[in-house]
PASEBA-1860 file (N, C-alpha, C; in nm, 3 decimals):
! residues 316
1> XXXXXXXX> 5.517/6.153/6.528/5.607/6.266/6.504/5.729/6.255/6.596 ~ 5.804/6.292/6.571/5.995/6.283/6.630/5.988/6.349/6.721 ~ 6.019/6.330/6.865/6.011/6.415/6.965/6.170/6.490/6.967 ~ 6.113/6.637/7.024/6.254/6.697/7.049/6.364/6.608/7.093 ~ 6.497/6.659/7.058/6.586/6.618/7.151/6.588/6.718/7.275 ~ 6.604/6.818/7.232/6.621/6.967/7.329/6.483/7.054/7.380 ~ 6.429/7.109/7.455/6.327/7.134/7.500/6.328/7.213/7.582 ~ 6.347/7.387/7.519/6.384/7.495/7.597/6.286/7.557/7.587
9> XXXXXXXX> 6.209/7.626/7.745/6.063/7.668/7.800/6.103/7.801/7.854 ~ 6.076/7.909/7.819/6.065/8.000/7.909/6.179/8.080/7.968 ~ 6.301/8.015/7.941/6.463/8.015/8.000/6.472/8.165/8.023 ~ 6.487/8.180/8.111/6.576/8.366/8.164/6.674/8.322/8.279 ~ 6.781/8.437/8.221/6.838/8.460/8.308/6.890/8.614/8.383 ~ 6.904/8.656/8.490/6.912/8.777/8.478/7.029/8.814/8.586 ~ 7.108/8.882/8.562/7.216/8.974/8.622/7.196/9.082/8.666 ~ 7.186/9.089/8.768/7.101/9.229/8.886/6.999/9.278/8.785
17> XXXXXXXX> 7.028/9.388/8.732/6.907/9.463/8.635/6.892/9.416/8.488 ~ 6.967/9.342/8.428/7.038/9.289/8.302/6.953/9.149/8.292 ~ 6.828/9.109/8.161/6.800/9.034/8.137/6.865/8.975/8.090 ~ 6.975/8.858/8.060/7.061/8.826/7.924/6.956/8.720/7.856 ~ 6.904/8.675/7.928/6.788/8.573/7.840/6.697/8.593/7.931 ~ 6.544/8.599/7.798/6.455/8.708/7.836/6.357/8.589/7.801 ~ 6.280/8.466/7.872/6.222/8.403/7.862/6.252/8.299/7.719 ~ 6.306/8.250/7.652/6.305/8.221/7.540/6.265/8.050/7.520
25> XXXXXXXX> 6.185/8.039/7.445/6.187/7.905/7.380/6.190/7.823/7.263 ~ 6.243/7.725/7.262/6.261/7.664/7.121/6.293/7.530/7.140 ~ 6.292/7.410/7.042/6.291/7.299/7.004/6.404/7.256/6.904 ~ 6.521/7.140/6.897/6.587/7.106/6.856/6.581/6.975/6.836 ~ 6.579/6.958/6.745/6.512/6.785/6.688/6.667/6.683/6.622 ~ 6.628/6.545/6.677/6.741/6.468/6.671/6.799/6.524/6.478 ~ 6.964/6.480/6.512/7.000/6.551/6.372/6.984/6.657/6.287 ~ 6.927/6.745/6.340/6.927/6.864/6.311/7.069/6.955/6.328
33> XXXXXXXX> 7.083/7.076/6.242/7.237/7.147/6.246/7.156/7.263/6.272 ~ 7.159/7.358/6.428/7.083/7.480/6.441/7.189/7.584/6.454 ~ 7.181/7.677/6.402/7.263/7.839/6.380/7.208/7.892/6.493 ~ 7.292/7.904/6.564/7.250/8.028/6.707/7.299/8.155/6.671 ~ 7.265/8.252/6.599/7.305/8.380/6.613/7.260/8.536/6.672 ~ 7.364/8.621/6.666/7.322/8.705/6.770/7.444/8.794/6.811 ~ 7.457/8.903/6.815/7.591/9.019/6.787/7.603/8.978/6.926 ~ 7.691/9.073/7.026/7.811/9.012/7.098/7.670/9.060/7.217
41> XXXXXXXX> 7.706/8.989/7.323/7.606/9.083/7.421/7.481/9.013/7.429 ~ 7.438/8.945/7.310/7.242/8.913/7.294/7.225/8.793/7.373 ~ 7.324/8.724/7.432/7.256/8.637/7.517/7.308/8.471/7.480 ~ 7.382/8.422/7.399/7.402/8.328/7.320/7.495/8.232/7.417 ~ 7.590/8.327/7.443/7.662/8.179/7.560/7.623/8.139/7.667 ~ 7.545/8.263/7.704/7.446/8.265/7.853/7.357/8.110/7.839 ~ 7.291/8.148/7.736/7.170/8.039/7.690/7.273/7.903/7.672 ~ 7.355/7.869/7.623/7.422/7.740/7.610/7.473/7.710/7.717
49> XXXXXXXX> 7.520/7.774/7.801/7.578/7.767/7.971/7.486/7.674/8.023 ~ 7.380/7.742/7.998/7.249/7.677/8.084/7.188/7.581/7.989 ~ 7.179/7.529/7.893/7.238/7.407/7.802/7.265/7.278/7.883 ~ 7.369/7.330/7.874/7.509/7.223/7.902/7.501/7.203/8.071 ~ 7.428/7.255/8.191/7.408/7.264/8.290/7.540/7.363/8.359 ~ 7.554/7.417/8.299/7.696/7.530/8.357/7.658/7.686/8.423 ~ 7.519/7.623/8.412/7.460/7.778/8.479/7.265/7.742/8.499 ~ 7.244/7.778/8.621/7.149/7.799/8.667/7.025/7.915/8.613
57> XXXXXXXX> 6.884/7.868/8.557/6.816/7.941/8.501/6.799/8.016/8.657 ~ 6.756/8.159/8.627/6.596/8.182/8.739/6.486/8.179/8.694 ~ 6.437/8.126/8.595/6.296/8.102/8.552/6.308/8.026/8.406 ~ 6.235/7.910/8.388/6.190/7.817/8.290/6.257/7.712/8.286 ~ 6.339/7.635/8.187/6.387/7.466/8.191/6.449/7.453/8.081 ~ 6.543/7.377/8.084/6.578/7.297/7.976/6.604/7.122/8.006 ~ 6.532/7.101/7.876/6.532/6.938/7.943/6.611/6.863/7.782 ~ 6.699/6.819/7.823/6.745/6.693/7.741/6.699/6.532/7.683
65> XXXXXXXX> 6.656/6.539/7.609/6.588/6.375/7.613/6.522/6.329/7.672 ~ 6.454/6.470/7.720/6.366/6.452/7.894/6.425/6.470/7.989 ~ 6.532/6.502/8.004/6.555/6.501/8.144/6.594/6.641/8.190 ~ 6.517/6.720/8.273/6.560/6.814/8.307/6.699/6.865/8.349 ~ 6.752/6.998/8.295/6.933/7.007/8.309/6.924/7.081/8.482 ~ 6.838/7.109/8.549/6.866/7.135/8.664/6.809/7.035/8.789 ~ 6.722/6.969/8.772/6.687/6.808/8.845/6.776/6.698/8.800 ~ 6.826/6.681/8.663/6.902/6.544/8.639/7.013/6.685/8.533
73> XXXXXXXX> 7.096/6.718/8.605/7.244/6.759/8.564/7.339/6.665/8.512 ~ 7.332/6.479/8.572/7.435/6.432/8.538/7.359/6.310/8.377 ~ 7.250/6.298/8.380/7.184/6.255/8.276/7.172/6.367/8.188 ~ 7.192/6.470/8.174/7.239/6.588/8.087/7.364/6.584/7.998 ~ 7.469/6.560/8.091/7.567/6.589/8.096/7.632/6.469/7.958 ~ 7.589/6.313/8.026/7.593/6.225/7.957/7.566/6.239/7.809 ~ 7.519/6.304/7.773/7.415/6.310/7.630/7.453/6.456/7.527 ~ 7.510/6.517/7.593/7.595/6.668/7.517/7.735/6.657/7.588
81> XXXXXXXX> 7.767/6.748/7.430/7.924/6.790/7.473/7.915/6.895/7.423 ~ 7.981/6.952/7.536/8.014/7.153/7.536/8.189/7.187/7.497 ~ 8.178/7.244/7.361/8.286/7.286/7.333/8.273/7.498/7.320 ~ 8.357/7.523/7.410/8.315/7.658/7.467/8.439/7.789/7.394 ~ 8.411/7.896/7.376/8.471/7.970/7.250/8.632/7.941/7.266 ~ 8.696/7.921/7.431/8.838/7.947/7.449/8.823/7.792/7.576 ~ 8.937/7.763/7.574/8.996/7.678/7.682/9.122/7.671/7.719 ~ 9.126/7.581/7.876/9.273/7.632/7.933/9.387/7.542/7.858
89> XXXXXXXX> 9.501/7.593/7.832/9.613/7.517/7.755/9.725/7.515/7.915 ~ 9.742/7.375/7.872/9.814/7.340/8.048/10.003/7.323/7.976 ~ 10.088/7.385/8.022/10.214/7.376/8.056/10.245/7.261/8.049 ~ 10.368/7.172/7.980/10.405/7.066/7.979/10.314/6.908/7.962 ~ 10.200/6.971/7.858/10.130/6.839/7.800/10.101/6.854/7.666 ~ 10.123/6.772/7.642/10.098/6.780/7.472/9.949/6.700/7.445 ~ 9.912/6.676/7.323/9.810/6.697/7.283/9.750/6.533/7.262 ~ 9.835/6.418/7.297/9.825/6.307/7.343/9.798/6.264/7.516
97> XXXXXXXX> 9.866/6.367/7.551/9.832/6.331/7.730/9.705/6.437/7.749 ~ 9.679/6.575/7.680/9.562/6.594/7.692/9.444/6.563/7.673 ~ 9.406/6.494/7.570/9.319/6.359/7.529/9.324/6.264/7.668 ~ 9.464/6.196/7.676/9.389/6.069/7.727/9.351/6.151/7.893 ~ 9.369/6.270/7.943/9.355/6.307/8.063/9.188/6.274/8.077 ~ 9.159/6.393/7.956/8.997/6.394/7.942/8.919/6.224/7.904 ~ 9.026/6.164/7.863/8.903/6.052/7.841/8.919/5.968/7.991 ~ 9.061/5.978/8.023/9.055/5.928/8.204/8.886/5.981/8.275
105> XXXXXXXX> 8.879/6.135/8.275/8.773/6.194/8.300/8.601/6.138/8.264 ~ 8.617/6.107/8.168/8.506/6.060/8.058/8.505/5.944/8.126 ~ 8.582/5.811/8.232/8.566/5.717/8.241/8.617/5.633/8.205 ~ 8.667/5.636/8.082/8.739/5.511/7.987/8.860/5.473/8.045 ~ 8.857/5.360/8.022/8.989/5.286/8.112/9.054/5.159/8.031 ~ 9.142/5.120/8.015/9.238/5.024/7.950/9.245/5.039/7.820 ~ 9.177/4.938/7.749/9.180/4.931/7.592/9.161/5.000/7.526 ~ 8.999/5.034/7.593/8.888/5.119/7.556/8.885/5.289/7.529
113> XXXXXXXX> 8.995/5.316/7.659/9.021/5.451/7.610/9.146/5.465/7.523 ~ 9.229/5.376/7.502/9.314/5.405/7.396/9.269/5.403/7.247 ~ 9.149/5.309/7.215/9.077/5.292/7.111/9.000/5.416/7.088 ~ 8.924/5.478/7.183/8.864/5.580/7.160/8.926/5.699/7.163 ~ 9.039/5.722/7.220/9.174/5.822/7.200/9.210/5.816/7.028 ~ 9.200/5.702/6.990/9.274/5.682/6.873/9.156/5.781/6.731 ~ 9.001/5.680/6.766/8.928/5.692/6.697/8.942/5.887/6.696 ~ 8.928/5.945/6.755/8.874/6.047/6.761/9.005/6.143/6.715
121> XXXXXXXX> 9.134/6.105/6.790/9.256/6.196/6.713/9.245/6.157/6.560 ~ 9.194/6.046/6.517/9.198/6.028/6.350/9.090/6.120/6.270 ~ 9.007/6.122/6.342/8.905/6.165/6.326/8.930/6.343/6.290 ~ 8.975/6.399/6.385/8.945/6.564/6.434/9.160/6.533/6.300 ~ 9.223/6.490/6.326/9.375/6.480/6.213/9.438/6.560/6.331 ~ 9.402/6.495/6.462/9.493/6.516/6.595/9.649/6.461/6.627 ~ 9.591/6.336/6.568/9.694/6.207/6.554/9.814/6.254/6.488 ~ 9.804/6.338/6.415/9.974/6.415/6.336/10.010/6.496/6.461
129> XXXXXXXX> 9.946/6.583/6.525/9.988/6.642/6.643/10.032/6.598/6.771 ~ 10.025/6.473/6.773/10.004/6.435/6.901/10.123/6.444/6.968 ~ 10.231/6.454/6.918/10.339/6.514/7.032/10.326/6.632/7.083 ~ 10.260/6.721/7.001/10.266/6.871/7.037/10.234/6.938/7.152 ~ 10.374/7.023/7.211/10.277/7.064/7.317/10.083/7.170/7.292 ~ 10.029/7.114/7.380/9.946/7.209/7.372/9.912/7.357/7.325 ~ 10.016/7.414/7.436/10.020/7.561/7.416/10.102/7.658/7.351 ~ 10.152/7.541/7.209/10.199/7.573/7.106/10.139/7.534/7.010
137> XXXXXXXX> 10.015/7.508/7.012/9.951/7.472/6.867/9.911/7.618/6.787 ~ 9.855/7.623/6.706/9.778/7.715/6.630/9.676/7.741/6.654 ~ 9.552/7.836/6.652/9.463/7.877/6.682/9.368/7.765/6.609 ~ 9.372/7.734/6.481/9.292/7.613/6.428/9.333/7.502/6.468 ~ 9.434/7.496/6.468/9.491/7.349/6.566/9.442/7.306/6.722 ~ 9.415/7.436/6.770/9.368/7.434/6.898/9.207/7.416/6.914 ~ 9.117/7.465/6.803/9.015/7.441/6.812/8.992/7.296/6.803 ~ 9.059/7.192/6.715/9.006/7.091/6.678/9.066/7.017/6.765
145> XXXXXXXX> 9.126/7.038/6.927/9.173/6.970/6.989/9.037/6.994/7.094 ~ 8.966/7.109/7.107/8.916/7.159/7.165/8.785/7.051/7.122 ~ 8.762/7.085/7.004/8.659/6.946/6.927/8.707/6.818/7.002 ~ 8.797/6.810/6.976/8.826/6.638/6.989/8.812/6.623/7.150 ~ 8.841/6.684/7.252/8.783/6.666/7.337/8.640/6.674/7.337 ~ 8.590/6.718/7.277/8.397/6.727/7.293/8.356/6.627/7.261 ~ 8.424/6.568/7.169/8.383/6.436/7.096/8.416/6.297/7.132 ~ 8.502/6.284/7.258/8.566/6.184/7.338/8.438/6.109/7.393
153> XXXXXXXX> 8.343/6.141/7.483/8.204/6.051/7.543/8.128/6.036/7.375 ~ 8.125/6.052/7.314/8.033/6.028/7.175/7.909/6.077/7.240 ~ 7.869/6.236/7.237/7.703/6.318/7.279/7.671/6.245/7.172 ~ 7.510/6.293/7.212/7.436/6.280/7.110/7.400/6.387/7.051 ~ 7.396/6.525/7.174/7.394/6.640/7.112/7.543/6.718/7.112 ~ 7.568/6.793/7.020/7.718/6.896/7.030/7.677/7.057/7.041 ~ 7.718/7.105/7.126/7.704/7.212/7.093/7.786/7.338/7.128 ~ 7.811/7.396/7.052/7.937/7.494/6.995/7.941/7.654/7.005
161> XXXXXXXX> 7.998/7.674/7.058/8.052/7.806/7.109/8.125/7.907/6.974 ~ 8.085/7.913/6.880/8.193/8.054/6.802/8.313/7.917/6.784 ~ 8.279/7.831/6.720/8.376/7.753/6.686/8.477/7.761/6.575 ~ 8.454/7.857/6.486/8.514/7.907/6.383/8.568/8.039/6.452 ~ 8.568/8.100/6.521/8.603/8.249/6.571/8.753/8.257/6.555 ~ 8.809/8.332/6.479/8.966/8.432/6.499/9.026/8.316/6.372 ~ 8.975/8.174/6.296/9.059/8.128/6.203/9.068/8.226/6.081 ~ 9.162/8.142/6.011/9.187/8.175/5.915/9.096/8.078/5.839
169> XXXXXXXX> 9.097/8.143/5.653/9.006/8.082/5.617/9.032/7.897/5.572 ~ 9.127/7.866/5.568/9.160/7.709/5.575/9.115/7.654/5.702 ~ 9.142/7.728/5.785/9.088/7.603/5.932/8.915/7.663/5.931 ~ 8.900/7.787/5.899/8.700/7.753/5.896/8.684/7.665/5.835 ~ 8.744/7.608/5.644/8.696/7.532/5.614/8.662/7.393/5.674 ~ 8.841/7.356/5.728/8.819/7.214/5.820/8.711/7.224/5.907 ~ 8.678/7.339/5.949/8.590/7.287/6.072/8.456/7.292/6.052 ~ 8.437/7.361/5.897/8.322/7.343/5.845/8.298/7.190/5.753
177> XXXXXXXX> 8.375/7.134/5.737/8.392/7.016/5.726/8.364/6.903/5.760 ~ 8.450/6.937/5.914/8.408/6.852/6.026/8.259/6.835/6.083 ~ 8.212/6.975/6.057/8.081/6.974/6.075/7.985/6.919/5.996 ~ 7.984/6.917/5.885/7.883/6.847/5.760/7.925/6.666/5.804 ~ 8.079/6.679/5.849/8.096/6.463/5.842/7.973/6.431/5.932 ~ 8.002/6.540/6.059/7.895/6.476/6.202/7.778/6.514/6.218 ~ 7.703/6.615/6.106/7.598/6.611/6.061/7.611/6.457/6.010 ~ 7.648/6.437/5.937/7.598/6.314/5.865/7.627/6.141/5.897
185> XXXXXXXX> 7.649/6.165/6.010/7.686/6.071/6.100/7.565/6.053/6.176 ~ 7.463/6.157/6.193/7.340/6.121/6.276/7.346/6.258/6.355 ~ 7.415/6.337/6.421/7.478/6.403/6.544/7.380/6.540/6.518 ~ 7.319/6.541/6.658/7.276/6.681/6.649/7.347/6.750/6.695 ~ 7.373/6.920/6.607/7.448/7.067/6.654/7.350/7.201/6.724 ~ 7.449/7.246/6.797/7.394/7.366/6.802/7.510/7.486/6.810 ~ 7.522/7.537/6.661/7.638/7.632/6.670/7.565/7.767/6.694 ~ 7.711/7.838/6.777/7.702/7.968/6.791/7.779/8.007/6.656
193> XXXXXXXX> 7.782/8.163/6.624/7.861/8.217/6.551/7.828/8.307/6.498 ~ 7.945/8.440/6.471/7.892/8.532/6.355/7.903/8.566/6.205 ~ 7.983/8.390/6.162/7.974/8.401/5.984/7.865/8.343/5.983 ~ 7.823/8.412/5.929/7.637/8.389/5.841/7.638/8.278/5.777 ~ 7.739/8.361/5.666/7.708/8.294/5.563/7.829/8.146/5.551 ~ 7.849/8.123/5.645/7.908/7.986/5.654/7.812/7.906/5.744 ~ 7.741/7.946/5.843/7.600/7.872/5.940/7.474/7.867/5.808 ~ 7.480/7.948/5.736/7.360/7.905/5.613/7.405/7.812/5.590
201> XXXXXXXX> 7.540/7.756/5.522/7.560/7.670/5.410/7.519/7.525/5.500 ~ 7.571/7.502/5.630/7.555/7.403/5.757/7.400/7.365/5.806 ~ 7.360/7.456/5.817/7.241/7.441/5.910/7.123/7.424/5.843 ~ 7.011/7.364/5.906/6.939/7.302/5.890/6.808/7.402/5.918 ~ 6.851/7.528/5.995/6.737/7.582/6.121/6.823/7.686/6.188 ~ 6.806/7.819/6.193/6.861/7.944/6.263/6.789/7.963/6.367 ~ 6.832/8.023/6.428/6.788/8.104/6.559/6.807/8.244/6.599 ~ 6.774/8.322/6.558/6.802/8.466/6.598/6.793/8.541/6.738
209> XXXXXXXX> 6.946/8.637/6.784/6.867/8.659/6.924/6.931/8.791/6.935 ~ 6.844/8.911/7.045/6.886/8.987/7.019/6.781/9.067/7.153 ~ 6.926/9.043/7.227/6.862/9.136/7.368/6.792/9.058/7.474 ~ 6.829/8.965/7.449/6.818/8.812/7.554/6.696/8.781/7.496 ~ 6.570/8.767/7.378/6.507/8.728/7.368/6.528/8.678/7.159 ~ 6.428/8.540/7.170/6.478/8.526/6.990/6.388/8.600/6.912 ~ 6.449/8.692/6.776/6.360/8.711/6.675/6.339/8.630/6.561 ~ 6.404/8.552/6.579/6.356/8.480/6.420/6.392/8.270/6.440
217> XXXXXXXX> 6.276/8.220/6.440/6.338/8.092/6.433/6.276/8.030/6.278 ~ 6.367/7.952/6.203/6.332/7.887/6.086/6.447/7.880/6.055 ~ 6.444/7.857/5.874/6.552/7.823/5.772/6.603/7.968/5.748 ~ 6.704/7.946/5.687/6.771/8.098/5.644/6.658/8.123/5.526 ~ 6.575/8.087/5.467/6.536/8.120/5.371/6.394/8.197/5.455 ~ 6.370/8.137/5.504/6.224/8.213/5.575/6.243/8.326/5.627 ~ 6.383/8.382/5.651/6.440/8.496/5.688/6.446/8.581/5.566 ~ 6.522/8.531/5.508/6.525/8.602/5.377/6.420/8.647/5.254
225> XXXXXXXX> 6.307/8.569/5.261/6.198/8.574/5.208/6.075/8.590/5.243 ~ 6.019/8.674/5.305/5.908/8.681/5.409/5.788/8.743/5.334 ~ 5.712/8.656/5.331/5.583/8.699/5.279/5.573/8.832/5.335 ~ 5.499/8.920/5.208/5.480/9.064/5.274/5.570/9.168/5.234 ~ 5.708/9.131/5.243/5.823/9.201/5.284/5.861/9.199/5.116 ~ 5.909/9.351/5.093/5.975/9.361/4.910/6.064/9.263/4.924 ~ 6.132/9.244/4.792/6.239/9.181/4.723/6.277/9.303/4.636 ~ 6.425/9.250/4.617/6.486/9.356/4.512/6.468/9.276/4.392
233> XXXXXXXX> 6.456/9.315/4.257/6.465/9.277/4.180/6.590/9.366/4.034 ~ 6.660/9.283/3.974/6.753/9.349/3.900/6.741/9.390/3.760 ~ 6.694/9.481/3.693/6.673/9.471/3.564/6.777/9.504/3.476 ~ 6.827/9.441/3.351/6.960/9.457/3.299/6.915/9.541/3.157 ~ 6.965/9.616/3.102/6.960/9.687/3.007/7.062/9.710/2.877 ~ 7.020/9.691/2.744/7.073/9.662/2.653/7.119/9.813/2.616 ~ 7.016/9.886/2.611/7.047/10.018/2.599/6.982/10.109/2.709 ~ 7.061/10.305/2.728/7.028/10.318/2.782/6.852/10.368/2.764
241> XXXXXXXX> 6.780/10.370/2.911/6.678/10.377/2.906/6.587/10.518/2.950 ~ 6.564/10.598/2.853/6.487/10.753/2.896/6.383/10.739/2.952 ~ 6.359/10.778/3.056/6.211/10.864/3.081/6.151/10.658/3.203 ~ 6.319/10.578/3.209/6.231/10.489/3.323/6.215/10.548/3.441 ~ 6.325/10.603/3.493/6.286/10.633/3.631/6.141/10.644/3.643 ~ 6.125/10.790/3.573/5.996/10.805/3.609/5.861/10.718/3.602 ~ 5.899/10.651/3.509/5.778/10.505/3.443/5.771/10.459/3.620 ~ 5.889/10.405/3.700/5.861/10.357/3.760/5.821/10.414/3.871
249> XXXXXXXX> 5.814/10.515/3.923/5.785/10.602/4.003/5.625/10.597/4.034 ~ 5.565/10.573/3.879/5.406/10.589/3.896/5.366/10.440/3.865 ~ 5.437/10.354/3.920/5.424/10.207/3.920/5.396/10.151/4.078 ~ 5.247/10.119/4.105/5.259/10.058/4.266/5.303/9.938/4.279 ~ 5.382/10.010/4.453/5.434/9.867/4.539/5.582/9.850/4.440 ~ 5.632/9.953/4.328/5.792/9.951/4.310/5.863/10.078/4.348 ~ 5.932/10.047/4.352/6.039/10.165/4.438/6.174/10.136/4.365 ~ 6.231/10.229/4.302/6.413/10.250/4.246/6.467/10.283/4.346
257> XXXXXXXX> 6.530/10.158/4.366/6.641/10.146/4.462/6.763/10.178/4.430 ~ 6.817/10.132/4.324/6.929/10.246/4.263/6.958/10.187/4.121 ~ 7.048/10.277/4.034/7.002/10.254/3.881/7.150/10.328/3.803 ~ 7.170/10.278/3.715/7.266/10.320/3.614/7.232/10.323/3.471 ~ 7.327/10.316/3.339/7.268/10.315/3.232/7.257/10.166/3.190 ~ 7.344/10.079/3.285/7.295/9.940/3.210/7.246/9.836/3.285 ~ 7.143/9.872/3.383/7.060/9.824/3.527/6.974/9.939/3.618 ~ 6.888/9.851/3.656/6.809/9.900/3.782/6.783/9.817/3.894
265> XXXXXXXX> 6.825/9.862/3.988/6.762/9.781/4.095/6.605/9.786/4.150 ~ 6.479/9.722/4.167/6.403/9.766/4.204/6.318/9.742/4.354 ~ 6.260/9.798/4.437/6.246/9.711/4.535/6.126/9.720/4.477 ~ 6.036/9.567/4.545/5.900/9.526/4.455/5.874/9.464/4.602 ~ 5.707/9.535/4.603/5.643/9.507/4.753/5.565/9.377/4.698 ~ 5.541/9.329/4.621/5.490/9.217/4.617/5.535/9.138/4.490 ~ 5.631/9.023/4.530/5.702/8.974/4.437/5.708/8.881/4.398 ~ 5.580/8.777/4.383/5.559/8.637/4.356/5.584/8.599/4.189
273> XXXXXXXX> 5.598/8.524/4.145/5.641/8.471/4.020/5.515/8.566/3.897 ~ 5.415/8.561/3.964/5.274/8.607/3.849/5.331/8.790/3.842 ~ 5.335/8.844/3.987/5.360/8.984/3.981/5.454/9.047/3.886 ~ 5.598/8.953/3.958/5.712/8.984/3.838/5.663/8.952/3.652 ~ 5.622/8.861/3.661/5.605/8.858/3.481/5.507/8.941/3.453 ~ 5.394/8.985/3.500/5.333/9.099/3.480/5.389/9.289/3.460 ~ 5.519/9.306/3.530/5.606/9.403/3.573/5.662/9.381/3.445 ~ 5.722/9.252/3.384/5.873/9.243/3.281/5.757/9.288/3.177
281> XXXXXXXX> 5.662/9.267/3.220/5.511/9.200/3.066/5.521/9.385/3.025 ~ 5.502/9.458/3.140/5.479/9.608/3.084/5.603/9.690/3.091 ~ 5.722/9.669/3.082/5.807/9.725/3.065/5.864/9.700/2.922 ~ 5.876/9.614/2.892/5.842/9.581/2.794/5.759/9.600/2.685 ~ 5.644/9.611/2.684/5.532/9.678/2.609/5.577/9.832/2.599 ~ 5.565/9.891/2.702/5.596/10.015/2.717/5.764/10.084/2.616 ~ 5.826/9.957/2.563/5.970/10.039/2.498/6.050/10.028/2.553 ~ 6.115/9.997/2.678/6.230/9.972/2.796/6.343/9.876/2.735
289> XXXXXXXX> 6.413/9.872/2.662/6.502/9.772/2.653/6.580/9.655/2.729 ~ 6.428/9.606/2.802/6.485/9.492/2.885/6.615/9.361/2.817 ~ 6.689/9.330/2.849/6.751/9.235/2.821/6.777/9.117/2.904 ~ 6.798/9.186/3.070/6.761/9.098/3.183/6.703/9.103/3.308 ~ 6.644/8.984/3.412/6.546/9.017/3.494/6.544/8.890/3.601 ~ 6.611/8.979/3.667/6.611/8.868/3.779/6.612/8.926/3.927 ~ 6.521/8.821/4.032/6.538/8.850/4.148/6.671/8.839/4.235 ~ 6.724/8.903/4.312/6.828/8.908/4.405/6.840/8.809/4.501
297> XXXXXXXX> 6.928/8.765/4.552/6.958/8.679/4.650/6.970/8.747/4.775 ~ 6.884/8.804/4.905/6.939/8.839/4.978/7.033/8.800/5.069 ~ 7.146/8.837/5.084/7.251/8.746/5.206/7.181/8.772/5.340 ~ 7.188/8.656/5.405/7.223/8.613/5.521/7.224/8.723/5.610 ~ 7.329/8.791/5.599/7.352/8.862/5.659/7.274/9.009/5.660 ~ 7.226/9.062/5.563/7.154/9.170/5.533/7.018/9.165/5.571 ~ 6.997/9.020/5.618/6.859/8.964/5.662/6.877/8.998/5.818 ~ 6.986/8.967/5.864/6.996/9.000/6.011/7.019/9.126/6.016
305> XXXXXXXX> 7.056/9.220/6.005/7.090/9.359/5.987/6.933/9.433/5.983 ~ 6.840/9.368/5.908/6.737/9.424/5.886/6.691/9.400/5.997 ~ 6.667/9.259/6.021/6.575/9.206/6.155/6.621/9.280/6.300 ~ 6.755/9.271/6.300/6.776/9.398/6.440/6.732/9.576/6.371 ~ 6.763/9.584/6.316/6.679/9.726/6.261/6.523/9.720/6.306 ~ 6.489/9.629/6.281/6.307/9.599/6.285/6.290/9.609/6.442 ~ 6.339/9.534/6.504/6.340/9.523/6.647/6.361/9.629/6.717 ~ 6.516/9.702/6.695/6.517/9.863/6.753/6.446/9.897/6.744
313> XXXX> 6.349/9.915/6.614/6.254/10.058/6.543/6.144/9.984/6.623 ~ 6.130/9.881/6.676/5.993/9.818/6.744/5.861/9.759/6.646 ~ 5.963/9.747/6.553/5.907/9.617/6.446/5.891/9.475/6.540 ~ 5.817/9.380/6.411/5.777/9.273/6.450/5.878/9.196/6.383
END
């Protein structure tokens, strides 16, 4: 079996009375794309700080490829790149001398860093900018400079801060873009962020967090679909329909969720493929002018909304 790349035990951190990370653990496996999410406050940059070795746990570990980020910091360091929500834009450098500063930094020297200067402005479509000063680029322009520095040592892991935060929707795309190339290049991620439903389309594996500790680790779908838990289901109607409400009222485990003359929404506590055709089977029988019947897609997002609801209310 594939051993982690990432190997987070127990991790807290705490600010006088303020848990921001509340023991948490989890596993990140080579090439994997993981969704870190979590409203403003829950703990998310805290936890990548201490990642990337930029912050000191007081209790548990994170180890890289094995190597612990607070015993071996610089064998850490080697192996991720931290691209962080904002960075400093320096006065009188443009976006060619800021590159080669950082790859000076990175080590590279003669050929080697001009080659790898090159590779990577082609790469991130830096290389059209490269006169520019810095602290006149664009907010998407600036992120992918911000990338292209992350991407100068070639990590093996990346991991991302709200990397889409404040664009517009053309530069999310590029950078959702950029993200699927280096998914598929081999490269493991770990994004922060609060479009959902752009970390569904990416990721491989979510992470939910909320109050320095995680509620939910899996696929967006295991979120969205939880054994146990209703589904809505949509019923479409040819004509209107008398006397359903009530039909369904004395129907267990359904609930009218809301309804017009040419649909119903229903919530259905148990909604496996046999249940539903059994449900269409007697509505049907019964006179209902079904015409259509289908389950709902829950978003992304309505999945997290619920899951912090669950958590306040002291759900599981």
């Amino acid at each position: 079996m594939t051993e982690p790349l990432v190997e987070v035990r127990g991790l807290t951190r705490i600010f006088g009375t303020l848990r921001a990370v509340d023991g948490i653990s989890f596993d990140i496996y080579p090439g994997q794309v993981v969704g870190f999410i979590g409203e403003n406050g829950a703990g998310k940059t805290t936890t990548m700080r201490m990642m990337v070795t930029l912050d000191l746990p007081d209790a548990g570990s994170v180890k890289v490829k094995g190597f612990d980020a607070v015993s071996y910091p610089n064998e850490v360091r080697k192996r991720v790149g931290w691209m962080p929500d904002s960075y400093g834009a320096y006065d009188f450098m443009d976006v060619a001398e800021y590159m080669d500063f950082f790859a000076r930094a990175y080590g590279y020297a003669g050929k080697e860093r001009n080659l790898r200067i090159g590779e990577v402005m082609e790469f991130t479509e830096l290389d059209k900018l490269s006169d520019r000063p810095v602290n006149k680029l664009s907010k998407g322009q600036a992120q992918r400079l911000c990338l292209g520095r992350t991407l100068l040592p070639d990590p093996e892991l990346l991991v991302l801060d709200e990397p889409a935060a404040g664009l517009d929707p053309r530069a999310r795309i590029e950078v959702k873009n950029l993200v699927r190339i280096l998914a598929g290049e081999g490269k493991t991620l770990f994004i922060s962020s609060h479009i959902l439903s752009e970390l569904e389309q990416m990721c491989d594996a979510m992470l939910f967090i909320s109050g320095g500790r995680i509620m939910h680790q899996g696929s967006s779908e295991s979120l969205k679909v939880k054994e146990g838990h209703p589904s809505l289901v949509r019923v479409r109607l040819a004509a209107e329909a008398k006397g359903l409400e009530d039909w369904i009222s004395f129907q267990a485990g359904v609930e009218l969720f809301e309804g017009d003359k040419q649909s119903v929404r229903l919530k259905v506590e148990q909604a496996g493929a046999e249940q539903l055709a059994t449900l269409l089977q007697k509505m049907v029988k019964e006179g209902f002018p079904v015409c259509g019947f289908e389950r709902e897609e829950i978003r992304l997002e309505d999945a997290f909304v619920d899951l912090l609801s669950q958590s306040e209310g002291g759900g599981s």
